[in-house]
DRENPA-3360 file (N, C-alpha, C; in nm, 2 decimals, always signed):
BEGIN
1 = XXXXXXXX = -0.58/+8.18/+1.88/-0.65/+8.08/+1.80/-0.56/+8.04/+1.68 ~ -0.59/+7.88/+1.68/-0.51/+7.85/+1.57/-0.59/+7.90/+1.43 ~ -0.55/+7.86/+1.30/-0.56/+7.83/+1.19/-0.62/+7.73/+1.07 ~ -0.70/+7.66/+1.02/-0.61/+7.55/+0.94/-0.76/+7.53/+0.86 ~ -0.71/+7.45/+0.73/-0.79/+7.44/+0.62/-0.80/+7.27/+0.64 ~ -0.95/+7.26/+0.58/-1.02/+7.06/+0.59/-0.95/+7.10/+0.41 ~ -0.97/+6.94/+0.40/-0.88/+6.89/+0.27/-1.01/+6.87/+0.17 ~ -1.15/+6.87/+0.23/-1.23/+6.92/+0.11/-1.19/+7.03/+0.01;
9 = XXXXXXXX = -1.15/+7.15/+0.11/-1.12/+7.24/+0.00/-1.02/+7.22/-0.14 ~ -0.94/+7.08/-0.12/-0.86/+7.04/-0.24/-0.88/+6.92/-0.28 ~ -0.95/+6.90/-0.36/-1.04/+6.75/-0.29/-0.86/+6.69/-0.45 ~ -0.86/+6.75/-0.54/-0.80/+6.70/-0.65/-0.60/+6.76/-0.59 ~ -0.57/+6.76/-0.52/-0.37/+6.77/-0.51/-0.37/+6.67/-0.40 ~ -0.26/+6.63/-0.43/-0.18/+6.58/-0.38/-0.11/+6.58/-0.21 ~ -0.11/+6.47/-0.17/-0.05/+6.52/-0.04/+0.04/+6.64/+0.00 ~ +0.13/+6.61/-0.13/+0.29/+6.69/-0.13/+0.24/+6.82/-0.13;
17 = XXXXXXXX = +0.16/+6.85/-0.22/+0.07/+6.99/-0.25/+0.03/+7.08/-0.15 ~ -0.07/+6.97/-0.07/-0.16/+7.00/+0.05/-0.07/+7.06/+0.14 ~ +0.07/+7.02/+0.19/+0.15/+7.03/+0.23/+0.22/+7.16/+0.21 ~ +0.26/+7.14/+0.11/+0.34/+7.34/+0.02/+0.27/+7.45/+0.05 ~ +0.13/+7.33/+0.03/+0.06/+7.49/+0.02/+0.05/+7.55/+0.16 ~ -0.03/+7.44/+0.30/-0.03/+7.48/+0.39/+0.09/+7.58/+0.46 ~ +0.19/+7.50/+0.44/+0.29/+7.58/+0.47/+0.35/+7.73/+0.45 ~ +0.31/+7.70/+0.31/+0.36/+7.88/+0.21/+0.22/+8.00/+0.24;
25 = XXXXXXXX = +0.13/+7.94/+0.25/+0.03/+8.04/+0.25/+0.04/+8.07/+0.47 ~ +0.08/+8.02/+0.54/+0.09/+8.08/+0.67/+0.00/+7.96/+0.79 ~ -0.03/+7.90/+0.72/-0.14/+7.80/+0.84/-0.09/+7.75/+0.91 ~ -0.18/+7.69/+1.02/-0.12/+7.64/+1.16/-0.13/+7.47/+1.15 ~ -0.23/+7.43/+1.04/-0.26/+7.28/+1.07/-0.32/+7.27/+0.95 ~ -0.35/+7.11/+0.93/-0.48/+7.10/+0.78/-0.51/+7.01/+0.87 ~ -0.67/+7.02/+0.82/-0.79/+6.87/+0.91/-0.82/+6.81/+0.77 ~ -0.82/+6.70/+0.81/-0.80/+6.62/+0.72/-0.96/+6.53/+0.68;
33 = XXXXXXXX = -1.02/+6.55/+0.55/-1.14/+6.50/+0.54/-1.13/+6.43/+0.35 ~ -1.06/+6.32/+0.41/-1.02/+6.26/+0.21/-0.86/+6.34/+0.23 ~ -0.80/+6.21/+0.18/-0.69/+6.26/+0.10/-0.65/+6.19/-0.01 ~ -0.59/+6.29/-0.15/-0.61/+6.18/-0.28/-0.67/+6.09/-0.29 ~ -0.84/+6.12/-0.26/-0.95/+6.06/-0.35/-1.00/+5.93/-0.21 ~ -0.91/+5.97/-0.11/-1.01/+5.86/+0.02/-1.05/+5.87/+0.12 ~ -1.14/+5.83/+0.11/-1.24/+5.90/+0.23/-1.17/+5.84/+0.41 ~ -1.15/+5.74/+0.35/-1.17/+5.63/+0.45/-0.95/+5.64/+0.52;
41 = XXXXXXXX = -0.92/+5.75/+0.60/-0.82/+5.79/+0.61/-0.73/+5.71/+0.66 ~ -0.80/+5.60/+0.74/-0.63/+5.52/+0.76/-0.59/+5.43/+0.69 ~ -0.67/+5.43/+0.50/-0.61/+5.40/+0.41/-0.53/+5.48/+0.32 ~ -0.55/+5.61/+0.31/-0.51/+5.70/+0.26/-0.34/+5.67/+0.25 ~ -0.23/+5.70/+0.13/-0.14/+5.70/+0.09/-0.02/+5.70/+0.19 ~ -0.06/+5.88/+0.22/+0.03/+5.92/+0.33/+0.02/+5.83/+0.42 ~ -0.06/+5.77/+0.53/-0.11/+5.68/+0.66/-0.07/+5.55/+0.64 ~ -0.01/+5.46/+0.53/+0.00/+5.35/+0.52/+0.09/+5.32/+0.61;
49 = XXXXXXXX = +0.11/+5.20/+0.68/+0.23/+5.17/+0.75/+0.38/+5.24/+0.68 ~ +0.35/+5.17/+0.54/+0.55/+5.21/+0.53/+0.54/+5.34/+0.43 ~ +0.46/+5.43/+0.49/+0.44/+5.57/+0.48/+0.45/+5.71/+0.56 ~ +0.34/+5.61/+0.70/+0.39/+5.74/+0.79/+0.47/+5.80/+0.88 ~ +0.59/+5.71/+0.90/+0.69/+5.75/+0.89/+0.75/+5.91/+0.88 ~ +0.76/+5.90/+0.71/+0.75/+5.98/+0.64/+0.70/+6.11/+0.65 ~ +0.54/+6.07/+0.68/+0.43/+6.21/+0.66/+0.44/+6.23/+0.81 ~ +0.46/+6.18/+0.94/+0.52/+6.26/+1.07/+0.60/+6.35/+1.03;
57 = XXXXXXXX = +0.72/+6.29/+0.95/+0.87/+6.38/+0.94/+0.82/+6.51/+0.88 ~ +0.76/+6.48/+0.77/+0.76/+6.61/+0.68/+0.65/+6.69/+0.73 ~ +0.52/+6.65/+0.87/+0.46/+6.77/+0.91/+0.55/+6.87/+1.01 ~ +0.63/+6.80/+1.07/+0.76/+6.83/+1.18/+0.82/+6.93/+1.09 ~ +0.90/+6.88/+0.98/+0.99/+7.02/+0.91/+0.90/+7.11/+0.88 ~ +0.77/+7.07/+0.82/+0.71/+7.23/+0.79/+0.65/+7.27/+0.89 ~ +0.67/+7.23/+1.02/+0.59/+7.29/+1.13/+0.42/+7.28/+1.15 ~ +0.36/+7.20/+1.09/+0.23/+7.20/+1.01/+0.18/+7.09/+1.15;
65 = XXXXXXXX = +0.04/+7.09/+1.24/-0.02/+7.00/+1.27/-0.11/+6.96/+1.25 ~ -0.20/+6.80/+1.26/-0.30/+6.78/+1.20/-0.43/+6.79/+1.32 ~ -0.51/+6.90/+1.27/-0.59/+6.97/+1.37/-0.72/+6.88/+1.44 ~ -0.75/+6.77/+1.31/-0.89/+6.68/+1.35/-0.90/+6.57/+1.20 ~ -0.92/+6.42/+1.23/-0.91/+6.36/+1.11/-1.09/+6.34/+1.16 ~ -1.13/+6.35/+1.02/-1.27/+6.39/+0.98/-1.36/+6.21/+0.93 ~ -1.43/+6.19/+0.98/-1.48/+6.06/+0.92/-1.59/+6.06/+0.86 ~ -1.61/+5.98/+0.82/-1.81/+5.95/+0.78/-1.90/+5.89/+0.87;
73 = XXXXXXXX = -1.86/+5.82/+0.99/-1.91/+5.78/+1.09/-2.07/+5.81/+1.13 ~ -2.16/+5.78/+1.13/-2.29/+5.83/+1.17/-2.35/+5.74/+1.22 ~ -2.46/+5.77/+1.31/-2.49/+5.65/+1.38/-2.66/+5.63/+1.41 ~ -2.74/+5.68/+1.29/-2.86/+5.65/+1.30/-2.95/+5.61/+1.24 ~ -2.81/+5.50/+1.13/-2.83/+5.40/+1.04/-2.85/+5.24/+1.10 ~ -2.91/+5.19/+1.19/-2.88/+5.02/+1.25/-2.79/+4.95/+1.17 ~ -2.84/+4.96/+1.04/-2.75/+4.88/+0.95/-2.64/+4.90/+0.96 ~ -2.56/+5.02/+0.95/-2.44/+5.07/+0.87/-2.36/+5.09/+1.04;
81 = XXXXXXXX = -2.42/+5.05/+1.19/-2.36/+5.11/+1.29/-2.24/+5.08/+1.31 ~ -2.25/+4.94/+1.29/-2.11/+4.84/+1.35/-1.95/+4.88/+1.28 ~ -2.01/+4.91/+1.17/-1.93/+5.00/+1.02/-1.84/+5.09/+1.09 ~ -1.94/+5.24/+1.14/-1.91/+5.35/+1.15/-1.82/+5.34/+1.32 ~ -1.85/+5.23/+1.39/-1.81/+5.20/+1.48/-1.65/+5.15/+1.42 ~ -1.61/+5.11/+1.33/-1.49/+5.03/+1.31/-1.44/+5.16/+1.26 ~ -1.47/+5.21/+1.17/-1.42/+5.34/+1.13/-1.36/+5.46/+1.22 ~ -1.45/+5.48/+1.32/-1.39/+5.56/+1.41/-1.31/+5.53/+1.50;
89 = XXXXXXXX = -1.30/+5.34/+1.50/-1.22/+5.36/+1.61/-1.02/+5.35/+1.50 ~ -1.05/+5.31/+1.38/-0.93/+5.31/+1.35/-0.91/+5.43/+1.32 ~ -1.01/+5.54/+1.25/-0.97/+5.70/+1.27/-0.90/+5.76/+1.44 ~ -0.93/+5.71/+1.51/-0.85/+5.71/+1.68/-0.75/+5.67/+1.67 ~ -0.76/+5.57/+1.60/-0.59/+5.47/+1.63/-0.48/+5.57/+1.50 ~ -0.55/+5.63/+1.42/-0.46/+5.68/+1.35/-0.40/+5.83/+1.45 ~ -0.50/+5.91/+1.45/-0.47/+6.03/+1.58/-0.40/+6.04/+1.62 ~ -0.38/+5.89/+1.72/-0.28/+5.85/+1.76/-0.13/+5.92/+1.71;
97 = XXXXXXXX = -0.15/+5.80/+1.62/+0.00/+5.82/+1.57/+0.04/+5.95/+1.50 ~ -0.05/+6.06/+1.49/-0.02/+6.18/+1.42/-0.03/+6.26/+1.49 ~ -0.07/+6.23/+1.66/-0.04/+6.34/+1.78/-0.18/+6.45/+1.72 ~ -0.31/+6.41/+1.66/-0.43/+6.47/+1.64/-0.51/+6.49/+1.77 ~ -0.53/+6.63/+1.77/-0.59/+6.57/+1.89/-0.80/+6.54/+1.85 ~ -0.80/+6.53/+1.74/-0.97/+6.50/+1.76/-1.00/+6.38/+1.65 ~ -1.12/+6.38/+1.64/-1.21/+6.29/+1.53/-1.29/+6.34/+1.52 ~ -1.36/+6.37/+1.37/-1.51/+6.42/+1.40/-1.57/+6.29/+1.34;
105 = XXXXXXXX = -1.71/+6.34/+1.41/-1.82/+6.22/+1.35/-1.95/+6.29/+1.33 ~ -2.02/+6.24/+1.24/-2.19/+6.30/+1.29/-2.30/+6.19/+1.35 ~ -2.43/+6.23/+1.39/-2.50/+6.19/+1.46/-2.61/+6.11/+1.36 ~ -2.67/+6.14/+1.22/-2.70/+6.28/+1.16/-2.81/+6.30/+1.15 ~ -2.87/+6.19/+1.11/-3.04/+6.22/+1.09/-3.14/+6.16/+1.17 ~ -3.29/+6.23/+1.16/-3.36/+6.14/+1.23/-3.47/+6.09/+1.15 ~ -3.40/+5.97/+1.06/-3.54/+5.91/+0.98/-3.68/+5.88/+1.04 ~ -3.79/+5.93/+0.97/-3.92/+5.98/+0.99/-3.98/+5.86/+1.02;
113 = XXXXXXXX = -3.92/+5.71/+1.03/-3.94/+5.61/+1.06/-3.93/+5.59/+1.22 ~ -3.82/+5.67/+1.27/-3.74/+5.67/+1.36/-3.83/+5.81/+1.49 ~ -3.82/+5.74/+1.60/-3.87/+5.88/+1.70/-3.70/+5.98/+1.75 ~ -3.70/+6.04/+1.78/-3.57/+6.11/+1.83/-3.50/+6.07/+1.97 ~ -3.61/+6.03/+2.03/-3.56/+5.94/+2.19/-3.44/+5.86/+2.11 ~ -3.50/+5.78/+2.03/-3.42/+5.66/+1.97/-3.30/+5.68/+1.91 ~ -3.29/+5.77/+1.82/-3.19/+5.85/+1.75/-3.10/+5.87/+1.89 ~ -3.17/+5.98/+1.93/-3.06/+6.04/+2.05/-2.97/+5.90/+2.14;
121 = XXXXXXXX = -3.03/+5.81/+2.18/-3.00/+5.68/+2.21/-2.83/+5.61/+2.15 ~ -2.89/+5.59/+2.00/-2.82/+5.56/+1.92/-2.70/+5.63/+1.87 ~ -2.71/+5.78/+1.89/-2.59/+5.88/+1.86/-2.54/+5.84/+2.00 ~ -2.57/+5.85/+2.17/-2.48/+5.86/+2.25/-2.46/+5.71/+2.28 ~ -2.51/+5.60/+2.22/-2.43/+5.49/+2.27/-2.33/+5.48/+2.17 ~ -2.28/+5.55/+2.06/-2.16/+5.49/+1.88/-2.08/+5.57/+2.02 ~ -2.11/+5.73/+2.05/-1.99/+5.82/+2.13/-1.97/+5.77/+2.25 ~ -2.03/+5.72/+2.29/-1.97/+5.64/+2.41/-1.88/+5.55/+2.39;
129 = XXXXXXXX = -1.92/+5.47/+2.27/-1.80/+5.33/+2.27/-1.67/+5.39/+2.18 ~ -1.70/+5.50/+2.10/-1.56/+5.59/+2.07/-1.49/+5.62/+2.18 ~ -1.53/+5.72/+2.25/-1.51/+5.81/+2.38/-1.42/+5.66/+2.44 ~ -1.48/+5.55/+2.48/-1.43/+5.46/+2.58/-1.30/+5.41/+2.51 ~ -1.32/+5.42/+2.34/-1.17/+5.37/+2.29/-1.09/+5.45/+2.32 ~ -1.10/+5.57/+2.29/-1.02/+5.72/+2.31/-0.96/+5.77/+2.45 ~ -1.04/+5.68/+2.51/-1.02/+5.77/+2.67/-0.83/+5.73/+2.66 ~ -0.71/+5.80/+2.76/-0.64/+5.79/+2.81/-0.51/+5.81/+2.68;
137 = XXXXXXXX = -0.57/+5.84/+2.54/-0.50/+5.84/+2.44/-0.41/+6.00/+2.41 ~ -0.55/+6.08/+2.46/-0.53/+6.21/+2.40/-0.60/+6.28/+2.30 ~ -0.69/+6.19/+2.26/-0.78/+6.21/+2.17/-0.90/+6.22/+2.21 ~ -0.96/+6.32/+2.13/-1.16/+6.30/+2.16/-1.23/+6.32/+2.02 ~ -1.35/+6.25/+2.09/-1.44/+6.20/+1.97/-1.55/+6.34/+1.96 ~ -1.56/+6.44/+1.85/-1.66/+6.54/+1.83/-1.77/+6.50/+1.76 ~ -1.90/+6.52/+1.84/-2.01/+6.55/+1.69/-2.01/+6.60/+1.66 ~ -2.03/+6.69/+1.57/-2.03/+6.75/+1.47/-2.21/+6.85/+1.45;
145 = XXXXXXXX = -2.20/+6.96/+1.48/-2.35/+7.01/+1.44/-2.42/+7.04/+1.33 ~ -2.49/+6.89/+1.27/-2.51/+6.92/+1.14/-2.61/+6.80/+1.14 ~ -2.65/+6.83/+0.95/-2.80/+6.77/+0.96/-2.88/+6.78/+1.03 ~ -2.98/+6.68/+1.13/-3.09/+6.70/+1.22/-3.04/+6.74/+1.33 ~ -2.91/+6.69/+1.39/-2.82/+6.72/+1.47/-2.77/+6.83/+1.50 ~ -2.85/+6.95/+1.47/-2.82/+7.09/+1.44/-2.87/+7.20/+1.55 ~ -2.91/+7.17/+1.63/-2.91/+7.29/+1.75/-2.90/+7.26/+1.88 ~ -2.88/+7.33/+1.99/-2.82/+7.29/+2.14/-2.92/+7.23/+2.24;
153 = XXXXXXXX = -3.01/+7.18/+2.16/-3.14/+7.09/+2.27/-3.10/+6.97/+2.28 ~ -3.07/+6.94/+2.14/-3.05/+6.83/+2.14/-2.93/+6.74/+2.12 ~ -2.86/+6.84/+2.12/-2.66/+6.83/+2.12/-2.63/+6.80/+2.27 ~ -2.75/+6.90/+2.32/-2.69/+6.88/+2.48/-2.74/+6.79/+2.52 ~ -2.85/+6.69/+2.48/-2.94/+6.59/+2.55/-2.81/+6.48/+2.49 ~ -2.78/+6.48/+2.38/-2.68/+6.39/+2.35/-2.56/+6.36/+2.48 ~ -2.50/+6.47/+2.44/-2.38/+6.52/+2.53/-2.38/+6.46/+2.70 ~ -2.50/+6.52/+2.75/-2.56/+6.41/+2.91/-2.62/+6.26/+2.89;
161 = XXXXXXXX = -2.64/+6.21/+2.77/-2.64/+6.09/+2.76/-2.51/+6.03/+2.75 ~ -2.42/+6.09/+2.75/-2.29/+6.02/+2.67/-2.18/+5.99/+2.80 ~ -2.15/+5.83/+2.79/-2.10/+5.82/+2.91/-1.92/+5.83/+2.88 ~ -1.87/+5.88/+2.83/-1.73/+5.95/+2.85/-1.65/+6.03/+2.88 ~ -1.58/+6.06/+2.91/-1.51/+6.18/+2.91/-1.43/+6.24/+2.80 ~ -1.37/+6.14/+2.68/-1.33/+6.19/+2.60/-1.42/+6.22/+2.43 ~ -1.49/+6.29/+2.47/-1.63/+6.36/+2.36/-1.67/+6.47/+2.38 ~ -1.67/+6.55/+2.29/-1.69/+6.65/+2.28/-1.80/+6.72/+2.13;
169 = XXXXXXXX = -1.78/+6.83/+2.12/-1.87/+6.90/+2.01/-1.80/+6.97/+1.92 ~ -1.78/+6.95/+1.81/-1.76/+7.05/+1.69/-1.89/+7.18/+1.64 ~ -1.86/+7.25/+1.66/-1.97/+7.38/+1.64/-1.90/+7.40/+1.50 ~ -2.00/+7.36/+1.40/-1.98/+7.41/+1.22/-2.08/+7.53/+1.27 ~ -2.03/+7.68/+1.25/-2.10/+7.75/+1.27/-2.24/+7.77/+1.16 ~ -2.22/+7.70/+1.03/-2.34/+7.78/+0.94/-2.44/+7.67/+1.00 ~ -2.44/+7.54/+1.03/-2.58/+7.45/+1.00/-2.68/+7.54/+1.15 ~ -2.61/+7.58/+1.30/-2.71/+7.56/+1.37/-2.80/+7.72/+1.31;
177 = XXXXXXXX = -2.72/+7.83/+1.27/-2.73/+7.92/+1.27/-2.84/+7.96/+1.12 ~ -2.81/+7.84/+0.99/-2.88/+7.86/+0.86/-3.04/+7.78/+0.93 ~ -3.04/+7.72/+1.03/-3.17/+7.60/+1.09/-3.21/+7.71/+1.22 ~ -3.20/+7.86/+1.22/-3.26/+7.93/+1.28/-3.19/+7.95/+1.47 ~ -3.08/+7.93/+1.50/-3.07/+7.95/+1.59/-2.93/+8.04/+1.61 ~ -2.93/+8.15/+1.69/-2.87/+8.28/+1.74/-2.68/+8.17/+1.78 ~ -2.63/+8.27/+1.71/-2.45/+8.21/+1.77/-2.46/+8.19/+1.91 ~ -2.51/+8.34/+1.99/-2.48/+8.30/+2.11/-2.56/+8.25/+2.18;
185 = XXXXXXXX = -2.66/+8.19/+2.16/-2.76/+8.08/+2.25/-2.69/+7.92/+2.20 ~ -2.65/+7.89/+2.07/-2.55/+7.82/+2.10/-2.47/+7.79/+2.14 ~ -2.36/+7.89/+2.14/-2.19/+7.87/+2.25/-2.30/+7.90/+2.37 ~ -2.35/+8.00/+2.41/-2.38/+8.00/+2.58/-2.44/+7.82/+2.63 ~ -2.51/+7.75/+2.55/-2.58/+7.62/+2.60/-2.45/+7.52/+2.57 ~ -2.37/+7.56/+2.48/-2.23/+7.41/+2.45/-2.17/+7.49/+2.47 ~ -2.09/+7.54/+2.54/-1.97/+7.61/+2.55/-1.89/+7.49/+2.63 ~ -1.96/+7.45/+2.73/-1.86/+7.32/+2.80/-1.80/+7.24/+2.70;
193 = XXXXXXXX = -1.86/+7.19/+2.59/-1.88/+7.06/+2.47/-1.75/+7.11/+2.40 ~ -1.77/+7.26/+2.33/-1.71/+7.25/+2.24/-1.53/+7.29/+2.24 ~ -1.53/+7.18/+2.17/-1.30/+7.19/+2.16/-1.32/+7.21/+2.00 ~ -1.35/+7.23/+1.90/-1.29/+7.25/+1.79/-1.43/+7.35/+1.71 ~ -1.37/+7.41/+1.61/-1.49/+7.46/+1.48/-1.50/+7.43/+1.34 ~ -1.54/+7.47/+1.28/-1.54/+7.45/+1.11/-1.58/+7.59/+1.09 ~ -1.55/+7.67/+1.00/-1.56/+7.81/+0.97/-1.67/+7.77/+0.80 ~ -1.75/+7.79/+0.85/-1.82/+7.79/+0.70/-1.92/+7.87/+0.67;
201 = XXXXXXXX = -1.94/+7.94/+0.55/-2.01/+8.05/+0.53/-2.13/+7.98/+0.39 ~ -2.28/+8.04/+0.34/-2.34/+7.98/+0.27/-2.44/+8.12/+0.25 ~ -2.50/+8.11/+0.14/-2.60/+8.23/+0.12/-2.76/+8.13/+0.13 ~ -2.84/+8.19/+0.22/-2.91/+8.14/+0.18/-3.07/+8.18/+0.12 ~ -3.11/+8.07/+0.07/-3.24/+8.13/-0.04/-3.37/+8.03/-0.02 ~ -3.45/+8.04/-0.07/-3.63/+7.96/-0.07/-3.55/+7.81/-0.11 ~ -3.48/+7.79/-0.22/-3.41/+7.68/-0.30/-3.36/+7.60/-0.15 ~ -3.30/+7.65/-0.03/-3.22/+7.64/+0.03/-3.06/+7.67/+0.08;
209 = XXXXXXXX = -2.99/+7.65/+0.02/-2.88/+7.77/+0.05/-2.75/+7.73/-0.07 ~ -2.65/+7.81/-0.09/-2.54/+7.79/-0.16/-2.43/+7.82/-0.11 ~ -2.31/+7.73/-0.11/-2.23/+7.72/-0.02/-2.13/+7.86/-0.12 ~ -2.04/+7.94/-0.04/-1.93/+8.05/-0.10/-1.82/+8.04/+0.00 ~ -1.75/+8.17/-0.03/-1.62/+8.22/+0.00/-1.65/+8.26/+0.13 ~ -1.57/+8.27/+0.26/-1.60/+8.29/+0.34/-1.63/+8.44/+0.37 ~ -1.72/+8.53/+0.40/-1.74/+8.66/+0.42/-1.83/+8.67/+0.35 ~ -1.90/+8.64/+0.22/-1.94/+8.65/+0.12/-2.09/+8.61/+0.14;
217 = XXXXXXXX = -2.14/+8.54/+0.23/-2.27/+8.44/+0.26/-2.33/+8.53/+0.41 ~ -2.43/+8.48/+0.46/-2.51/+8.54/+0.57/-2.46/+8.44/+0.70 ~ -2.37/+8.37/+0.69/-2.34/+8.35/+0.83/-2.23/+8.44/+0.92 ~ -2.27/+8.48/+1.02/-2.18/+8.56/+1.08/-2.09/+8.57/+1.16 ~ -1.99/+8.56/+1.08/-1.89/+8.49/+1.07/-1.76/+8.60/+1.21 ~ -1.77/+8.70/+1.16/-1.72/+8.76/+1.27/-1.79/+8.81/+1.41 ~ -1.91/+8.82/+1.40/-1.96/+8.79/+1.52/-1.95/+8.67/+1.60 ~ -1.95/+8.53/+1.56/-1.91/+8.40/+1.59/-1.76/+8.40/+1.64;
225 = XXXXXXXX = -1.69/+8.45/+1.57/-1.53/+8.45/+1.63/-1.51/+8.59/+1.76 ~ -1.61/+8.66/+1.71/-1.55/+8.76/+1.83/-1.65/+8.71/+1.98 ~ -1.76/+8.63/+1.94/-1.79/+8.55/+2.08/-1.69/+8.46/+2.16 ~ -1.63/+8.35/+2.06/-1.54/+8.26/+2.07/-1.41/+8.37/+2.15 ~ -1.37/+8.45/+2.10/-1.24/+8.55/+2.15/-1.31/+8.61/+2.28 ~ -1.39/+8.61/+2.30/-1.46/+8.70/+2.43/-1.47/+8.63/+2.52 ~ -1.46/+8.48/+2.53/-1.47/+8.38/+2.63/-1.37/+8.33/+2.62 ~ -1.25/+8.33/+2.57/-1.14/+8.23/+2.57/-1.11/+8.17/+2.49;
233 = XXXXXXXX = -1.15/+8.15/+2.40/-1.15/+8.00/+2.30/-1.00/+8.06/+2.26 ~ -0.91/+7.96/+2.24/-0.79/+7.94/+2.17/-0.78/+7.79/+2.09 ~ -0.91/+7.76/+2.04/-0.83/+7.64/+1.93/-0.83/+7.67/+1.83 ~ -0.92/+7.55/+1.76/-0.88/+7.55/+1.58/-0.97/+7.66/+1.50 ~ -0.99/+7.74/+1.45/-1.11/+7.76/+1.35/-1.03/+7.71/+1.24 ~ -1.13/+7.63/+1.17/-1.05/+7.55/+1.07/-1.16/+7.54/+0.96 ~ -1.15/+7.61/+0.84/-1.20/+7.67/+0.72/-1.29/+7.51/+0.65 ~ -1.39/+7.53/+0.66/-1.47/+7.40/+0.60/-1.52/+7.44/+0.44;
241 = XXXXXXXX = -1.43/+7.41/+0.38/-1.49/+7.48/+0.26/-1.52/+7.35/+0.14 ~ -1.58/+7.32/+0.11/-1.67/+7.16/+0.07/-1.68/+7.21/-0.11 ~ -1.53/+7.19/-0.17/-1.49/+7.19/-0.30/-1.54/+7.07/-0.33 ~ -1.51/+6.97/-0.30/-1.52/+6.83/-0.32/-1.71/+6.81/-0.36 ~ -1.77/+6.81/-0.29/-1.90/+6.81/-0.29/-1.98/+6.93/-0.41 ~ -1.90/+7.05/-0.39/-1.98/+7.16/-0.48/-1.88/+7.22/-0.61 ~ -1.84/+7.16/-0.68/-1.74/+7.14/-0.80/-1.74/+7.33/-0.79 ~ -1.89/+7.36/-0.79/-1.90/+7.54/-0.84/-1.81/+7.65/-0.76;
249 = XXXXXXXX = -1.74/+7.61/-0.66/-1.71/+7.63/-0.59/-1.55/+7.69/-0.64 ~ -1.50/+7.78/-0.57/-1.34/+7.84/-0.64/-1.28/+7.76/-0.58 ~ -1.16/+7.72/-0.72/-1.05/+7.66/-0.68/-0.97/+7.72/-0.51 ~ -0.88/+7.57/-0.45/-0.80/+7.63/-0.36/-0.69/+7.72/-0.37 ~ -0.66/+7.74/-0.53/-0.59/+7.86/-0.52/-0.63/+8.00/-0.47 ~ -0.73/+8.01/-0.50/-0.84/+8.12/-0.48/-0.89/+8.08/-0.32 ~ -0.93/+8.00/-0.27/-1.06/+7.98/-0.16/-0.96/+8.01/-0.02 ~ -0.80/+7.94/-0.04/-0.75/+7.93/+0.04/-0.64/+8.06/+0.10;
257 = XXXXXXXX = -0.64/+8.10/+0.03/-0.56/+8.23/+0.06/-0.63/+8.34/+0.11 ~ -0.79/+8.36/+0.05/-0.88/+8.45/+0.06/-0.91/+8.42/+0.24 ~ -0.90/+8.31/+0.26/-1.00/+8.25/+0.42/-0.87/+8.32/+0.51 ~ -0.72/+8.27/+0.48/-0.64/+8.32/+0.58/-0.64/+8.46/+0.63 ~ -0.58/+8.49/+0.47/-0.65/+8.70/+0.51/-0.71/+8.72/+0.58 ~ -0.86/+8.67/+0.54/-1.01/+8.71/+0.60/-1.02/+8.69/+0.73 ~ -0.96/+8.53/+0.80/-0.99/+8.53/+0.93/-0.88/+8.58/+1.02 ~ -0.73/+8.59/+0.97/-0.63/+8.67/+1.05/-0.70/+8.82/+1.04;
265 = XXX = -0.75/+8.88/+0.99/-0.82/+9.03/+1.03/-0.89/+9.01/+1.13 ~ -0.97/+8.91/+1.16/-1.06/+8.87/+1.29/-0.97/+8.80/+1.43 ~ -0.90/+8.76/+1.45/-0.84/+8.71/+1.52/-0.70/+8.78/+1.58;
% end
């Protein structure tokens, strides 16, 4: 199994940074979610035409690959579809060029206005018209298990609606697991789906939960990887650690070195 840290955990350095650090601390890859302050990645600095160039060359010398470019994509807004539809397909077209092999996206919610037939509808027709950009590229389009989109009933009812071949499932281990459901009744029902992870740990309380350090929270985190190792899995676990969003949160001098340790003892 590979390695690699999402760029939330640094939401404030620099490409060059992102980069040093990946490299000096031992990682396999960084997934990329914002970089210097943008969300929206095939605007981002590095990615400009008379940039990437450049940021090819320099993931090549430090050996560094880019594991999954991360979008905002969601698709059970009517409004905002056509949006998250353009977004993902230029997050593809960037992959592309950076030899990525995924995209994540979410599905996410089911507004109370909204029945879930509908929702589910609406999530596998955005991944289908991703999946159909994607096909033949090398790339695949992941949902992501999170928000309402959080356990294997309805991941899988997605997944059989969804008419492509290039889509797949990101398993964030804390959401299906903090929303009541066992690691292994999820990998046993997606195990076909899933090509990538997000490693994230949270404590939770009455309030709802608070995001930490990996090891440190109630998700179980090496039970999750020693299922993953016990069936084969050789991809990414790739450290979701959401600095950006939770300021309270330890710096990546601290977050990121502690996660390599922690999960090279597991792997």
């Amino acid at each position: 199994m590979k390695i690699a840290f999402q760029t939330l955990a640094s939401p404030n350095w620099s490409w060059e940074e992102t980069l040093n650090a990946a490299s000096q601390l031992g990682y396999d890859g960084i997934e990329l979610r914002g970089v210097e302050g943008e969300m929206y990645l095939s605007r981002a600095r590095p990615f400009l035409p008379e940039h990437i160039e450049q940021t090819q060359l320099d993931l090549k010398q430090k050996g560094l690959e880019i594991c999954c470019l991360d979008t905002s994509c969601s698709f059970h807004n009517e409004e905002k579809y056509r949006a998250a539809i353009q977004e993902g397909k230029d997050c593809i077209d960037l992959a592309i060029k950076l030899q990525s092999p995924y995209i994540r996206v979410f599905g996410d919610i089911i507004p109370e206005a909204s029945s879930e037939a509908e929702i589910i509808q609406q999530i596998s027709a955005g991944l289908t018209e991703l999946g159909r950009h994607a096909e033949g590229t090398g790339v695949t389009v992941l949902l992501e298990t999170h928000g309402d989109i959080n356990n294997h009933r309805i991941i899988k009812e997605i997944m059989e609606r969804t008419d492509s071949s290039s889509v797949g499932v990101l398993w964030d281990f804390e959401h299906p697991y903090l929303h009541g459901e066992e690691p292994e009744i999820t990998y046993s029902e997606l195990a076909p789906f899933i090509k990538h992870t997000h490693v994230k740990d949270a404590i939770k309380s009455v309030d709802g939960k608070k995001l930490c350090l990996i090891g440190d929270g109630d998700v179980p985190v090496p039970r999750i990887v020693s299922i993953l190792k016990e069936n084969g899995y050789d991809g990414w676990l790739s450290l979701e650690y959401e600095k950006k969003w939770a300021p309270y949160l330890e710096e990546p001098e601290v977050s990121l070195p502690a996660y390599i340790s922690y999960i090279k003892k597991l792997v």
